[in-house]
ZAMAR-226388 format. One record per residue: x, y, z of N, C-alpha, C in turn. Coordinates in pm, whole numbers, plus 50000, padded with zeros to 5 digits. Layout:
N
XYZXYZXYZ;...
//
This chain:
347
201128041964654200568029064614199258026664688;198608023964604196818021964676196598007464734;196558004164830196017991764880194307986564847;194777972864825193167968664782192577966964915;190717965964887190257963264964189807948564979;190407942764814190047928564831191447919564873;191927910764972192677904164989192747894664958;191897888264900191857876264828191197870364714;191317874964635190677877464503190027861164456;190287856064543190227842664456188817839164511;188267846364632187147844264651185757847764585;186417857764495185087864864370185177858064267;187057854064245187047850264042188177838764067;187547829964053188487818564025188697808163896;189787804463815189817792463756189857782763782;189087770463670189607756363721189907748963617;190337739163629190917732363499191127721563544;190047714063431189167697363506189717689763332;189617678363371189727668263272188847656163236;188197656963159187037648763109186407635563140;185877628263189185567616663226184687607563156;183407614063070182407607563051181257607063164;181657612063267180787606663401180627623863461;179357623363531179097634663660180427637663692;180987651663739182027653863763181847670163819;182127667463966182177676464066183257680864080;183277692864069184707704664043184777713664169;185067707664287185647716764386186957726364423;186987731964516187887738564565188067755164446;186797757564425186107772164348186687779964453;186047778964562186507789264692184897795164738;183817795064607182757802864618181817796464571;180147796464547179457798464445179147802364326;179387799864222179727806764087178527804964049;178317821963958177477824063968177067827663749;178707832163751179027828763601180197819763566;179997812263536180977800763431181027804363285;182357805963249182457806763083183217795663089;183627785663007184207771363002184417771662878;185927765962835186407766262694187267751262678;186897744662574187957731262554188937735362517;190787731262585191717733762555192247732162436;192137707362450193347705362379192927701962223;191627704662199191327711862035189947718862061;189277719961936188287728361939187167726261963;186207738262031184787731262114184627751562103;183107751362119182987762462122183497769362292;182947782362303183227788962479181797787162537;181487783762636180377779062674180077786962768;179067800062808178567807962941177437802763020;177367801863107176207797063193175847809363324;175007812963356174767821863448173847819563560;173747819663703172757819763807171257826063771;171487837463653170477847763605169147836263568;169877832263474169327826163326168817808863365;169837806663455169997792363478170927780563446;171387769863488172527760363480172157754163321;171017754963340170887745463161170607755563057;170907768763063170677775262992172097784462923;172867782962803173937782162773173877797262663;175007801962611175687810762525176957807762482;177317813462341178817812062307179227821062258;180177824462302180937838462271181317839362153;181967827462078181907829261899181287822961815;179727827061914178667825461785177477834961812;176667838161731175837849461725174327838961767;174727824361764173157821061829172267826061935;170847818561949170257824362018170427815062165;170187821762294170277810762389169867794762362;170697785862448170567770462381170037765562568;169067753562537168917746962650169367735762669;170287731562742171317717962747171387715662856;171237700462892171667694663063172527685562977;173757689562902175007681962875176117688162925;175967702362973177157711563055177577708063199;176457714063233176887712463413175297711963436;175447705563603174067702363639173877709663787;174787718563812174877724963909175437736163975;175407746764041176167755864120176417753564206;177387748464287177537744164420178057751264491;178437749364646178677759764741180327763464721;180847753164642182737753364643182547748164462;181627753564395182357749064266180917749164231;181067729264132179907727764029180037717164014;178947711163945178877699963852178897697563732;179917693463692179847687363514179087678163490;177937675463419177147665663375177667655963252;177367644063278177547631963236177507632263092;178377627663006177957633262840179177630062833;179397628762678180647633862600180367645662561;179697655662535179327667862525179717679962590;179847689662568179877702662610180767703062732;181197711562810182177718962903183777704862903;184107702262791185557694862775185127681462870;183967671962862183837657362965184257650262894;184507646162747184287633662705185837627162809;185787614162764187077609562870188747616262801;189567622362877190627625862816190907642862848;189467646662754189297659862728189967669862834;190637677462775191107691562894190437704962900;189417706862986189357719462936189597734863096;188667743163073189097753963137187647757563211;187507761663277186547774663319186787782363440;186577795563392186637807963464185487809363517;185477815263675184407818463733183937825363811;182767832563837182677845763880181487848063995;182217853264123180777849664209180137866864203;178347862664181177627878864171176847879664343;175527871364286174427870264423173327861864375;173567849964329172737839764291171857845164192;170467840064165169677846364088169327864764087;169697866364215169177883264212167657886664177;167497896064174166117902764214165867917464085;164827917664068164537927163983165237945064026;165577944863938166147962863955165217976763908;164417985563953163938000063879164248008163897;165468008763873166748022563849166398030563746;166098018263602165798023163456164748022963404;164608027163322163348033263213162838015163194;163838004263198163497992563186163987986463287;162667982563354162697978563464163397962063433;164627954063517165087944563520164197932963570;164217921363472163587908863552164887906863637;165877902863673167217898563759168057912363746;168887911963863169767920963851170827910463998;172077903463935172427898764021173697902964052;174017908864169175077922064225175807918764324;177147916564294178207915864376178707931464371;178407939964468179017953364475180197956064488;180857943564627182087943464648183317940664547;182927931764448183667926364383183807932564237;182437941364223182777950664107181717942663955;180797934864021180187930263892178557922663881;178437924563792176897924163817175957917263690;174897906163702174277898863597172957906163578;172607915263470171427915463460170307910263322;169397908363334168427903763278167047913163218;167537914863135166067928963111165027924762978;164627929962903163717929462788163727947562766;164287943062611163977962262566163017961462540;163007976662506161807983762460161437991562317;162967986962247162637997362140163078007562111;163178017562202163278029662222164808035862260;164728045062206166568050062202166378060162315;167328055462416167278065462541167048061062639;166808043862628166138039562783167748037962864;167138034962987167578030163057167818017863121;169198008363182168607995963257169677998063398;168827996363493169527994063616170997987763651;172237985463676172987976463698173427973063811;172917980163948173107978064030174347978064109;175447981864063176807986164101177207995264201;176538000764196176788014364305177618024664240;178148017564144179608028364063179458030863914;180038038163825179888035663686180848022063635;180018016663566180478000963502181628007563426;182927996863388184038003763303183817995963169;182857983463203182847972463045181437966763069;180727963262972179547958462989179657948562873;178937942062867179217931262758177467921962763;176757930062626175567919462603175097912962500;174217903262540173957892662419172287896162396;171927897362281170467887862303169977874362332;168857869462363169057858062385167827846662277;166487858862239165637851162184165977849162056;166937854061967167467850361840168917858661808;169377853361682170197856461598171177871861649;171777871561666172757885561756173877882061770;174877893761734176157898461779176677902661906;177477899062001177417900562161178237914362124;177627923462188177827938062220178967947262332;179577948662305180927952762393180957968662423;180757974662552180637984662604181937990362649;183047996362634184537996762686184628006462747;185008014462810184808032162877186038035862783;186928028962717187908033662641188118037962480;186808033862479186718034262337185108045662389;184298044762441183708052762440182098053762415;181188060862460179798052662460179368059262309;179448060262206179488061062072180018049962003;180618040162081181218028862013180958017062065;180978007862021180817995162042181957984761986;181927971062038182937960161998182307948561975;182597937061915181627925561901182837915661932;182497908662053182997900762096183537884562037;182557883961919182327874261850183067874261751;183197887361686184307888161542185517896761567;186127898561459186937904561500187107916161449;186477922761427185977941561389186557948261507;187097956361425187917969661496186267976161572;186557988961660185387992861711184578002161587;183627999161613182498008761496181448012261559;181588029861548180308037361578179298035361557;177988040261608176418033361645175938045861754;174668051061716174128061061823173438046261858;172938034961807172048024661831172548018961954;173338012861987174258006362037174178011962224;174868019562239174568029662385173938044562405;173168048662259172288060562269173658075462294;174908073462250175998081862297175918082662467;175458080162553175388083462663176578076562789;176778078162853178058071362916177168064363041;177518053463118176848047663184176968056463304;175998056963380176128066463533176618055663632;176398061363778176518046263917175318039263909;174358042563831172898035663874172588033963707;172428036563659172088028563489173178025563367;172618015363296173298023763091172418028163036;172688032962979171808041662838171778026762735;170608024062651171168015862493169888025362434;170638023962306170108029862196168718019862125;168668023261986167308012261916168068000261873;169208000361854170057986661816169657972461840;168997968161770169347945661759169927942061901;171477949061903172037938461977171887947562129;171497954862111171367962162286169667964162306;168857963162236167187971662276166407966362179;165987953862142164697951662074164197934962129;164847929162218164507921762293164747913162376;164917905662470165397895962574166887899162573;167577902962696169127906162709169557899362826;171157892562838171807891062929173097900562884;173327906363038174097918463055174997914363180;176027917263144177377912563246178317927263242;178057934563368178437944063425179897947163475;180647955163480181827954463579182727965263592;182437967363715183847983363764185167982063803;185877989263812186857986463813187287985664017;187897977164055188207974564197189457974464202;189787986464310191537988864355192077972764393;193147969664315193747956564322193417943664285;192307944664276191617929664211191037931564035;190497944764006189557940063836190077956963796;190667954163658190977972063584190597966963416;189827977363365189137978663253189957985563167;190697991163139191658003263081192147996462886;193198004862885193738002862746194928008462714;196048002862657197208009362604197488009162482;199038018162397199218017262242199838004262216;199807999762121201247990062100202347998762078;203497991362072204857992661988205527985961857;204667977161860205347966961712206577965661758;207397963161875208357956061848208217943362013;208947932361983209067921862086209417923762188;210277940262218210237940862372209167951362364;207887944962439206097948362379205947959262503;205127969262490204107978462626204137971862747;204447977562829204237972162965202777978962999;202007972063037200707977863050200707978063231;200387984763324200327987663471199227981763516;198077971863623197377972363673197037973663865;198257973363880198547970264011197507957164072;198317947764042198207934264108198697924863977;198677912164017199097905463939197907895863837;197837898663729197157893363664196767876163706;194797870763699194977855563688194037855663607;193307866363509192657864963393192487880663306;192757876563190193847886363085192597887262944;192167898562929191097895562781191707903362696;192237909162617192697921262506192067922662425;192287930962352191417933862206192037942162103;192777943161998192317955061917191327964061879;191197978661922189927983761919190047989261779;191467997061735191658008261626192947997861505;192648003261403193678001261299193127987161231;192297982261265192167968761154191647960661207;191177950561166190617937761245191547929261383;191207921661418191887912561514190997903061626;191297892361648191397884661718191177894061913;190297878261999190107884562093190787875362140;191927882862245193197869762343192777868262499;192587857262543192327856262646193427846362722;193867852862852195107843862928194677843863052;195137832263153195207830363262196287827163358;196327824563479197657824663522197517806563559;196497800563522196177785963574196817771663464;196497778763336197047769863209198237768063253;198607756963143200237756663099201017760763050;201937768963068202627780263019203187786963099;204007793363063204957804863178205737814363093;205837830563167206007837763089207807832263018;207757832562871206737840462803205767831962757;205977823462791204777811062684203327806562796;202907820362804201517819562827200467815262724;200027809262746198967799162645197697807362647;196887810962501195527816762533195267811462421;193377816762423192587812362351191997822162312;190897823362234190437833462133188657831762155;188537842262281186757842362259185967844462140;186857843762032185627846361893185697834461807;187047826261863187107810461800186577803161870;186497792061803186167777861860187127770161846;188497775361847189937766461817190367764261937;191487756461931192247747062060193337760362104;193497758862244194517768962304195807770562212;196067781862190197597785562115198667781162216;199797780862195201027780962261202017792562182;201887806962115202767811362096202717817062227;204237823862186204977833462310204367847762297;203457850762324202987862962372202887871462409;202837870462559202937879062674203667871862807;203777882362936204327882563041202747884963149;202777873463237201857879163356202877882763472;203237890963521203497899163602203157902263717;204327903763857203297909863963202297922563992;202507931663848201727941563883201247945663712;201207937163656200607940463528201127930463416;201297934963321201167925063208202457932763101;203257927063003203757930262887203847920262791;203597927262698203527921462561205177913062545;205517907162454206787897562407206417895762297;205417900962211205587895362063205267913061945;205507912761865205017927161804203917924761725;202737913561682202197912161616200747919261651;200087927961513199307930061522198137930661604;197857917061640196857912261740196817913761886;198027916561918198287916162096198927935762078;200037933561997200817945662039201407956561873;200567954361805201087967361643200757981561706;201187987061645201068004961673199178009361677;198668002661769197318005361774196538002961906;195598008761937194878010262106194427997062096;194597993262218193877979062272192907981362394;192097974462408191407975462521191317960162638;191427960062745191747950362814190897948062880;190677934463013189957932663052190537926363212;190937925563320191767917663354191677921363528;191237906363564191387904563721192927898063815;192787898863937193527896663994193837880764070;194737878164066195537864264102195717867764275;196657878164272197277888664397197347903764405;196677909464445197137923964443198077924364488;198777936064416200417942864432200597942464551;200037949064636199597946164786198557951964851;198197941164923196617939265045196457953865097;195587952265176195487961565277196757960665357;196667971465486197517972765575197607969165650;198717961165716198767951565836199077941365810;199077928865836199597918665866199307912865689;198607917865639198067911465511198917920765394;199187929765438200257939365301201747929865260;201087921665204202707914765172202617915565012;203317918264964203787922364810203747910064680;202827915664584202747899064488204207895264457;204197886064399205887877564331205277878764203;206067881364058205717876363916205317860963943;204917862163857204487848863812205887839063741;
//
């Protein structure tokens, strides 16, 4: 059994789950600086809202929509040292009074600094090494074969980019599906080949490859990086079974944010779970990064002290077909050695 080197995971990736006011609304006890916020309204529908240190607090994306970056001071009005600020509005990140919503959050290195690793040199490259993830900011070139820095130190296992100056499909990089393929985060398309997309090339410790493709190389990009870290973050993929006692999928630690996908056999839906909502296995509650719908309550899945299983046989989570996952840590299975190796509990 491999011990992590992170003991406390909650200091890189934390959830929170705030409830609406109408008014300024300061969301402490993050643990960190967040540096990415994705924010989703629970208790009906609102789009998924990204904000990044890269790009800036008023500068927004949505995961199920192909727009171009939006400029809004109706989200949040801040990064703070233990959290953030929700800005005053009935608008955007779940404020109006009542409203429930969510956000996940991810500490990198504030704005970051330009990277020339690659053939395209980075305006930002913002790099948490330790934690396995990284914001960068580039402008293509056109050209099939470039390069962009990511600053990792390691090969990335998922990359995930948007354009930002217009109209685009957010671009999904998986190591499981393979650098000939791509995923669109936004719909729900099985994976489909593209030399455009990552140029076939597999990402190294120091660049990606993108091809001439729209959504990877013809202009303005935000790029969200990430390797895989013993006990805290695993990128991987398993088969289904089609039946309700579902795959036990392994990560060693205990899941506190869960993404899946169907890659092969047909369309599907993208599931996203946490260990913070309401719900308990089996009635873990998720939401769908390619909708703009209100959290589900079917019975699903299991979060686990050391991985995850399916509980339902449906197509979307668990049919006879590869999935690809996404998924950080709550607790590793167990810490390092010494006084801190104490063993997760299920959830």
């Amino acid at each position: 059994m491999a011990y992590s080197s992170i003991v406390k995971p909650s200091v890189y990736f934390n959830t929170k789950l705030t409830t609406g006011t109408g008014n300024s609304q300061a969301v402490t006890g993050v643990g960190f600086q967040p540096d990415w916020i994705w924010g989703k309204r629970r208790d009906s529908s609102g789009n998924h809202s990204l904000f990044d240190a890269v790009r800036g607090i008023t500068k927004g994306l949505e995961s199920n929509d192909t727009g171009a970056e939006f400029t809004s001071t109706d989200y949040y009005s801040s990064f703070d040292s233990d959290g953030f600020t929700i800005a005053a509005g009935s608008g955007g990140a779940g404020n109006s009074s009542g409203q429930t919503a969510v956000q996940w959050c991810w500490k990198a290195n504030g704005q970051g600094s330009s990277n020339t690793d690659g053939s395209i040199n980075t305006t930002y490259t913002s790099v948490n090494t330790t934690a396995g993830f990284s914001i960068v900011s580039y402008t293509g070139n056109g050209t099939a074969g470039a390069t962009v820095g990511h600053g990792l130190g390691a090969v990335p296992k998922m990359i995930i980019v948007k354009k930002l100056s217009g109209v685009s499909t957010w671009n999904v990089y998986h190591q499981a599906i393979g650098n000939g393929k791509g995923l669109y985060l936004n719909t729900t398309d099985a994976e489909g080949a593209s030399t455009g997309f990552w140029n076939d090339t597999s990402p190294t410790s120091s660049v990606f490859s993108v091809g001439a493709d729209n959504t990877t190389n013809s202009a303005t990009y935000i790029a969200y990086c990430f390797r895989d870290v013993t006990g805290y973050s695993k990128f991987g993929s398993f088969t289904g079974n089609a039946s309700a006692d579902g795959t036990f999928v392994y990560t060693g630690f205990k899941p506190a944010f869960l993404m899946i996908k169907r890659a092969t056999g047909g369309t599907g839906n993208w599931h996203l779970f946490d260990s913070k909502r309401l719900g308990y296995n089996v009635n873990n509650y998720g939401v769908q990064p390619n909708l703009s719908s209100a959290e589900n309550t079917a019975n699903d899945l299991d979060l686990l002290s050391n991985g995850f299983k399916n509980r339902q046989s449906g197509n979307d989570l668990n049919g006879s077909n590869t999935y690809i996952y996404m998924a950080f840590a709550e607790e590793p299975l167990v810490a390092n050695s010494g006084t801190d190796g104490v063993p997760a509990t299920a959830r």
